[in-house]
C-alpha positions, -999 to +999 in steps of 0.1 A: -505+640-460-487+609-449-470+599-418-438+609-433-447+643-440-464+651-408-430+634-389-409+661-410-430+691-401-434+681-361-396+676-363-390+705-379-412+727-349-392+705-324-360+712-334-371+752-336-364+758-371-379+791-384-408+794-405-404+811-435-436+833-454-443+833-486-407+818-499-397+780-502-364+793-475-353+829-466-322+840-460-326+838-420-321+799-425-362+799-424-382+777-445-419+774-455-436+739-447-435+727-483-399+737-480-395+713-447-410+685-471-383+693-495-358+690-473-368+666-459-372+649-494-340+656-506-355+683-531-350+716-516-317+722-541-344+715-567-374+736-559-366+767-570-395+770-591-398+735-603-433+719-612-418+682-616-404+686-575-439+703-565-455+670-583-424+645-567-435+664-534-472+659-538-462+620-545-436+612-522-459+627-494-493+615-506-505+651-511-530+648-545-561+648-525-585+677-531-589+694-494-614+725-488-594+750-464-596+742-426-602+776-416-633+778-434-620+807-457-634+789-488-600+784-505-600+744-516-570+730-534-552+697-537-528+695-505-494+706-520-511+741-528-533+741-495-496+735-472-486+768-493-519+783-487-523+776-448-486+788-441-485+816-464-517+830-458-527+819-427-498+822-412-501+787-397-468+768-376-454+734-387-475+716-360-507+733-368-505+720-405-494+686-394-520+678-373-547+694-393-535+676-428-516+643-412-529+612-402-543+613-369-518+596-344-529+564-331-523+554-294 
């Protein structure tokens, strides 16, 4: 994950925006962390299921890379499915998944 993506989710936790599970956005005004990238994005209006905004997400946020799980659970994907994975199965908060997948900050 790029800068840009790990901005988007700490903003998202800042600002106190609910976390969806297991949906893209819920109708509590929640969304899931790929569906803070797609906001984010621009995309959200688009995601509902759409492969070509899943592969513009993967792009626009540098998310190809092939990633083993973080939690040791043995799950490995490319990082657009591992965001899903960590906050839908895991249960992991915006801030957790940005500082696990995005660039470390530099002081």
């Amino acid at each position: 994950m790029n800068e840009r993506g790990r901005d988007a989710l700490i903003q998202a936790a800042l600002a106190g925006r609910p976390q969806a599970i297991g949906h893209i956005y819920d109708r509590q005004h929640g969304h899931c962390a790929l569906g803070i990238l797609a906001d984010d994005a621009g995309l959200l209006d688009k995601m509902m299921p759409d492969l070509v905004s899943i592969a513009s997400l993967a792009t626009i946020y540098d998310l190809a890379g092939l990633r083993p799980c973080p939690t040791g659970c043995g799950y490995r994907a490319i990082e657009v499915d591992l965001i899903a994975h960590l906050n839908d199965q895991h249960h992991w908060d915006f801030l957790s998944i940005a500082h696990k997948l995005g660039p470390e900050v530099e002081a």
